[in-house]
Phi, psi and omega in degrees: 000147194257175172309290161015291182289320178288309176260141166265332180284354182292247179061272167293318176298310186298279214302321194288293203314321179290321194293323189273003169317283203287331183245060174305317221269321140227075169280299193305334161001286173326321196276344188274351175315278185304326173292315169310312178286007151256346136280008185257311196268278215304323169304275199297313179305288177300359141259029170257324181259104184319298210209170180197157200257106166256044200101059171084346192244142168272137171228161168310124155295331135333298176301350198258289181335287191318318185291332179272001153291335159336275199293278204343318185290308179318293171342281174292340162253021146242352161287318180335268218305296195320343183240272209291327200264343163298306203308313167294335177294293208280355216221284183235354162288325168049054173256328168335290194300351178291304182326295185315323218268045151235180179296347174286149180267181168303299202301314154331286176319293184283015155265333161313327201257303172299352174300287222311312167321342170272304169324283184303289173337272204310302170327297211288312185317293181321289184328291160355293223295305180306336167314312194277313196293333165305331185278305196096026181267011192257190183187008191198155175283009176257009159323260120075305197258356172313312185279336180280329187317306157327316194287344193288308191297338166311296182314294200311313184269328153329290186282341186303284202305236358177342163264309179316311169290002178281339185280350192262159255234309191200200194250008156307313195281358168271043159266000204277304132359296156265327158328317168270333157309299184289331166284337172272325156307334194247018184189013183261024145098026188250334160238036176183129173328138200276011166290301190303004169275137131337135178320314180257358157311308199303320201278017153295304175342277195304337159284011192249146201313322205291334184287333201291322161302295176298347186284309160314297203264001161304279168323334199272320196266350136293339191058037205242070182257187214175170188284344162327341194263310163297329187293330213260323167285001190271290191322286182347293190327295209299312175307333159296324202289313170335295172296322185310318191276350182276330166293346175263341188273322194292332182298303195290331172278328193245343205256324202280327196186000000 
């Protein structure tokens, strides 16, 4: 008996990969966002700046930078599939319901669906990661935990993306998306320290996955870890299993009844 047979959401995963066989150019799209804002910003920016003060240690502001383009790369290839290109699947592709008439359940389907959003989440990151050890932006052997570190920001934003879309309504409501998306890019602590926030901005900040990544995947690739790092794989954690279990119920309400 194959994988196939055994795991059924493998399935769905196998169905992605042939179909992106033919739109390679853009599945990658994606991943070049964050590597241009790190040559632009952490590059072009960071030789105005020599060195910048991180947890008591001067570092390269390249070095400050990368991780959160790091987690940002994590981001964008787990948002993709979970909101715009699932919402077609699920809307107007109307392939779910094809799915169910074989032996997979709901619950297959959204797990079928967040493999793959980790698959792509892993690429870009993994891609990412040769990047920073090419630059020379890494500096500790706790690099190393960089690429699973991503993948928790994969889990986290996967499932947030992929619950938020059983709710949307038409593709007007994926502004909503980028509404939430560009701010957490420009302010989850990825080119300037989360100190420079007002008390009460920051603790908005500080609750949202994407920092909690860069907060992760800072530390690892500085080798500055802390116990920030544990809050951050907790948190991560908890917020995918969340979304995973609000998508098999909300999956299960629309494909079901």
């Amino acid at each position: 008996m194959s994988l196939l047979d055994r795991v059924p959401a493998t399935r769905l995963v196998h169905r992605h990969i042939i179909f992106y066989r033919k739109e390679w150019l853009g599945f990658g799209s994606g991943f070049l966002e964050p590597v241009f804002y790190l040559f632009s910003i952490g590059v072009g920016v960071g030789s105005l700046i020599p060195t910048f003060s991180y947890q008591g240690h001067e570092v390269p502001y390249a070095a400050f930078v990368a991780p959160g383009m790091l987690a940002s790369s994590a981001m964008n290839g787990a948002v993709f599939d979970s909101t715009f290109n699932f919402y077609f699947r699920l809307r107007h592709e109307k392939l779910y319901e094809s799915v169910l008439a074989t032996p997979m359940r709901v619950g297959d389907v959204a797990i079928g669906e967040l493999t793959w959003c980790l698959i792509r989440s892993g690429i870009y990151s993994a891609a990412f990661v040769l990047v920073m050890v090419a630059m020379g932006l890494t500096s500790s052997w706790w690099t190393l935990l960089a690429l699973p570190a991503a993948l928790l920001i994969g889990l986290a934003m996967a499932g947030i993306g992929m619950a938020s879309t059983t709710w949307m309504r038409s593709w007007q409501d994926f502004e909503f998306i980028t509404l939430t998306t560009m701010p957490m890019f420009l302010f989850s602590a990825t080119f300037f320290p989360i100190e420079t926030f007002p008390s009460g901005v920051r603790w908005v900040i500080e609750a949202t996955p994407l920092y909690r990544g860069v907060v992760l995947c800072r530390e690892l690739t500085t080798g500055l870890v802390t116990w920030a790092s544990a809050v951050s794989v907790v948190y991560l954690v908890a917020v995918g299993a969340l979304g995973l279990w609000v998508v098999s119920r909300r999956l299960d309400k629309i494909l079901l009844h």
